[in-house]
C-alpha positions in Angstrom: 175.4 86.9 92.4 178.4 88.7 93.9 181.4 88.7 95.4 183.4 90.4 97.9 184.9 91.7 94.2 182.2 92.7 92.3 178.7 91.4 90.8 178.8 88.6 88.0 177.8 90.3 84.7 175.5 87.9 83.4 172.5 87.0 85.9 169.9 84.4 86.2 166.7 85.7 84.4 163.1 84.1 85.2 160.0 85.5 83.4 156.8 86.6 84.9 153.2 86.4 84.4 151.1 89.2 86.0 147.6 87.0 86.3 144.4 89.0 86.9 141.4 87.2 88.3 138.1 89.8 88.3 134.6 88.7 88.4 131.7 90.3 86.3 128.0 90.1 86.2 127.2 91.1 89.7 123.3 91.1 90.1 121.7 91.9 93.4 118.0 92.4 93.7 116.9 93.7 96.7 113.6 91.5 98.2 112.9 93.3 101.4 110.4 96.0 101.1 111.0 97.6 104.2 112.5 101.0 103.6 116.3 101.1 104.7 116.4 97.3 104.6 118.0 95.2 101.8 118.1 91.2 101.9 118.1 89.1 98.7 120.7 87.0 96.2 123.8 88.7 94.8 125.2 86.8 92.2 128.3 86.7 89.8 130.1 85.1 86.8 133.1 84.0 87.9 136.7 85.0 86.2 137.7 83.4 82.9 139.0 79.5 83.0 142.4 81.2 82.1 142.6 82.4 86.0 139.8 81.3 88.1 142.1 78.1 89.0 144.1 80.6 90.9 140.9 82.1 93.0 140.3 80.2 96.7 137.1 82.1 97.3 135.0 85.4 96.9 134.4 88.2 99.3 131.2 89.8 99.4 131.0 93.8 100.8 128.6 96.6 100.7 130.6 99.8 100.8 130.1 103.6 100.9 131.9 103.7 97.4 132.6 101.8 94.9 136.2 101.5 95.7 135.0 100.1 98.9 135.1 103.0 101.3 133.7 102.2 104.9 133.3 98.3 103.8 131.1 95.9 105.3 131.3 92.3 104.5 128.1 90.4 103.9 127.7 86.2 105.0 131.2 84.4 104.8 133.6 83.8 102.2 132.1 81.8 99.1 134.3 78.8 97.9 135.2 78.6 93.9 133.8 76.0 92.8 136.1 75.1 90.1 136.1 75.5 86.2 132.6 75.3 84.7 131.1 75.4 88.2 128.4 78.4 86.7 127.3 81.3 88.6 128.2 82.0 92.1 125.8 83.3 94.9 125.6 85.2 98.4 122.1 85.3 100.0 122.0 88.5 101.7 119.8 88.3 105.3 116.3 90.3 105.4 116.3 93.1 107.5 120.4 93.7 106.6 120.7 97.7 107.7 121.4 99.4 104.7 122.8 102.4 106.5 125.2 104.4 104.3 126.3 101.7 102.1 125.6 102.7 98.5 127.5 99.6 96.4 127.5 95.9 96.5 131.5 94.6 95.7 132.6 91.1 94.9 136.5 90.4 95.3 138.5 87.3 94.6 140.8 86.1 96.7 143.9 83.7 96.3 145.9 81.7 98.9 148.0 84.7 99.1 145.7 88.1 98.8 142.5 89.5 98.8 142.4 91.7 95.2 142.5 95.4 95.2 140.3 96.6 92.8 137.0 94.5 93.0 134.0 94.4 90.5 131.2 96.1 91.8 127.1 97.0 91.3 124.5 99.8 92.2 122.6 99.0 95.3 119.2 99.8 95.0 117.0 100.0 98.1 113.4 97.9 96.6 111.1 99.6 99.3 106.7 99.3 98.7 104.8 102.0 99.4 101.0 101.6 100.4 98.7 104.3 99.4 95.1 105.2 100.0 94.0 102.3 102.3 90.4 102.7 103.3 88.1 100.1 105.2 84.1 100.4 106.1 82.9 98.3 108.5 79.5 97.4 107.2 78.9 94.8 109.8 76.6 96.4 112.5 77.4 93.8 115.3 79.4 95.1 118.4 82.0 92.5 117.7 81.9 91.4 114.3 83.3 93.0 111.0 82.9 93.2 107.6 83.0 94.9 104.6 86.1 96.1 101.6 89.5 96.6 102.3 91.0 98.5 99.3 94.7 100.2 98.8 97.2 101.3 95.7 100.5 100.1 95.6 103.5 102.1 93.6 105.4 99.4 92.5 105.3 95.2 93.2 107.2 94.1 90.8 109.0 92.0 93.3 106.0 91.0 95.3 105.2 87.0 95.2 102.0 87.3 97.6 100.0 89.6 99.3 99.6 89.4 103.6 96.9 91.4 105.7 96.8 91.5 109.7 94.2 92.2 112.1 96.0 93.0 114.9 94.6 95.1 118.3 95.7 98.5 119.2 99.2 98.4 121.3 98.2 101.2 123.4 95.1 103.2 124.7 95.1 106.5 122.9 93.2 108.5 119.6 93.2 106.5 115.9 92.5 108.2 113.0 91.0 106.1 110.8 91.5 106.4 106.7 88.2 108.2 106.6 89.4 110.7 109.0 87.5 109.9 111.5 89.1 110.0 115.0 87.9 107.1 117.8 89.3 106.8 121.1 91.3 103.1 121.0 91.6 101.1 124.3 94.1 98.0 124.4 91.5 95.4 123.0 90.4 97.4 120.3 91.0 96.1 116.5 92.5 99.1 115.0 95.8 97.9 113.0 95.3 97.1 109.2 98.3 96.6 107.0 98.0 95.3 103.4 100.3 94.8 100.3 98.9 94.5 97.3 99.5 95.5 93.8 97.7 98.6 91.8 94.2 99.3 93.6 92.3 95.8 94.6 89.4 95.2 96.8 89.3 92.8 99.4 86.0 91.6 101.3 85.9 90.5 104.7 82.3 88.5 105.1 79.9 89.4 108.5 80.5 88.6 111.3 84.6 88.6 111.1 85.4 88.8 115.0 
């Protein structure tokens, strides 16, 4: 303290503690396949029981950088859930843009501040790529289909099941087909096959598929 004759000599002295509260851990695996889309679970171990009782919640980003550059955040703000409460968790939409963004970041955040310098991971864009698709139509009805659908696959490491679609042509115009053959399509003509599957598998449609 002072007065309007000087400052006391002897002042009040308080120490402080500089707490740091950082998660670590951070696992995101990305479960769209679409190319340029990312949806999934990030997860995270939450800061040591020495400082997590200071943390209100966690703030989920993708970023340009991992110093969180051009930041996006990702769902809303994830409550701690107190000491020994296990791992945390942010389920990331399907069909989230991945744009630019090149890092997932985790923050804490207290009843005062956001942190600074936040934990971060690699964000890896899990896209499936279809090779070689062929189809012969073996059924010689006007109508009616049948015969083996076969593809390749790079990668399904991630892939839980496999979906096909018949679907009719969106507009009148030329398809080539996987043979190479070219047929004029109208609007009600079946022309759309999409498959995932993993490695090179054979699937057989029976006669007289409509």
């Amino acid at each position: 303290a002072a007065s309007t004759l000087a400052e006391q000599s002897t002042p009040a002295a308080l120490v402080f503690l500089n707490r740091v509260a950082s998660v670590s851990g951070i696992t995101f695996v990305d479960r769209d396949l679409d190319s340029l889309q990312v949806g999934g679970s990030a997860t995270w171990i939450p800061p040591d029981s020495g400082s997590q009782d200071l943390v209100q919640d966690y703030m989920v980003y993708f970023a340009q950088t991992s110093t969180g550059e051009g930041r996006s955040q990702i769902g809303e703000a994830v409550p701690e859930q107190g000491t020994g409460g296990g791992l945390m968790e942010l389920e990331v939409p399907a069909e989230t843009s991945l744009a630019s963004f090149s890092d997932v970041l985790v923050y804490t955040r207290s009843s005062l501040v956001e942190q600074t310098t936040p934990d971060y991971i690699q964000l890896v864009d899990e896209a499936l790529q279809l090779d070689n698709i062929s189809f012969f139509d073996l059924d010689l009805d006007v109508t009616d289909i049948g015969g083996t659908l076969a593809w390749e696959v790079q990668n399904d490491t991630i892939v839980t099941h496999y979906v096909i679609y018949i679907a009719e042509s969106l507009e009148p115009g030329d398809v080539t087909l996987c043979d190479g053959t070219v047929v004029s399509a109208t609007n009600t003509t079946t022309g759309i096959i999409i498959a995932v599957i993993s490695g090179t598998l054979s699937f057989s449609m029976e006669g007289a598929t409509s």
